[in-house]
C-alpha positions as CSV (number, residue, x, y, z in Angstrom):
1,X,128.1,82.2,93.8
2,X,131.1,84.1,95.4
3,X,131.5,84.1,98.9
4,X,131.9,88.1,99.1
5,X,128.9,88.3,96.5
6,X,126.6,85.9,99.0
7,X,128.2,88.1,102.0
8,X,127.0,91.3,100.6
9,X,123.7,90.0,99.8
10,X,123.3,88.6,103.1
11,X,124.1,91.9,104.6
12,X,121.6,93.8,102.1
13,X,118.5,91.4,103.1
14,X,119.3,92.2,106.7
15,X,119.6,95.3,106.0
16,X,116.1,95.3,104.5
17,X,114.4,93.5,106.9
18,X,114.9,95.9,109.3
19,X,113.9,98.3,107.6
20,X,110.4,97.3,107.1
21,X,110.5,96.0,110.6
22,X,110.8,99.5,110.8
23,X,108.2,101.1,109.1
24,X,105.7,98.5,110.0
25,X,106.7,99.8,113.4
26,X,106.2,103.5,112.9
27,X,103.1,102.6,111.1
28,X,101.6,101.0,113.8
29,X,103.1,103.5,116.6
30,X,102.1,106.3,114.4
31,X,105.8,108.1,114.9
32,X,105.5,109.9,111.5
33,X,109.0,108.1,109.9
34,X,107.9,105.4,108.0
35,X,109.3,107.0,105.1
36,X,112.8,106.8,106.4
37,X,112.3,102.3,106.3
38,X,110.4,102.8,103.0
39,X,114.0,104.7,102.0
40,X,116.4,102.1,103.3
41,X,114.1,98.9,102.6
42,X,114.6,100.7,99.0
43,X,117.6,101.1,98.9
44,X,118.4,97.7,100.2
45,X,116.1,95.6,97.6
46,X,118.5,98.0,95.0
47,X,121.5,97.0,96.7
48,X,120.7,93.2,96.3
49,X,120.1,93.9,92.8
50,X,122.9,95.5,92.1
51,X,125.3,93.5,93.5
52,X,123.9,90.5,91.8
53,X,123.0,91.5,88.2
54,X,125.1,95.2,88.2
55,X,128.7,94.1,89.8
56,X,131.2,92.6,87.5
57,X,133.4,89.5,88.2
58,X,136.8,89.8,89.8
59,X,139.2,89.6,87.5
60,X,141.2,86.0,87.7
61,X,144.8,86.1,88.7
62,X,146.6,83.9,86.3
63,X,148.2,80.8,87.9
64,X,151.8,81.1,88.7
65,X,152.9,77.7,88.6
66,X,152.0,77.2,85.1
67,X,154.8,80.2,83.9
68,X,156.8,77.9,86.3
69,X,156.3,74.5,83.8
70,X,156.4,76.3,80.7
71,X,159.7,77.9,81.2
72,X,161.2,74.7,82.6
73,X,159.7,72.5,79.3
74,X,162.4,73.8,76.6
């Protein structure tokens, strides 16, 4: 897995947590705004999803040195 993939998803679960830390909160405090966590606890599980079944692979930068040995094997 790829550091910045794991570092997004690490962020989105957090993200989430809180979220339903949230609403369980406003449930039980009866604040009237659980459906703002339900929103981002959503949006977080889609985020997770996204970024590891919906975001392509960086592109790979071809190695330099081997343009350097090719050129200097004539």
């Amino acid at each position: 897995m790829d550091k910045r993939r794991l570092a997004y998803t690490l962020l989105l679960v957090g993200v989430t947590f809180v979220a339903l830390l949230h609403t369980a909160l406003a449930y039980a405090f009866d604040t009237g705004l659980e459906g703002i966590g339900v929103l981002l606890a959503g949006l977080g599980v889609l985020g997770v999803l996204f970024v590891n079944f919906g975001m392509p692979a960086p592109a790979e930068e071809p190695d330099p040195d081997r343009e350097d040995v090719e050129a200097g094997s004539d």
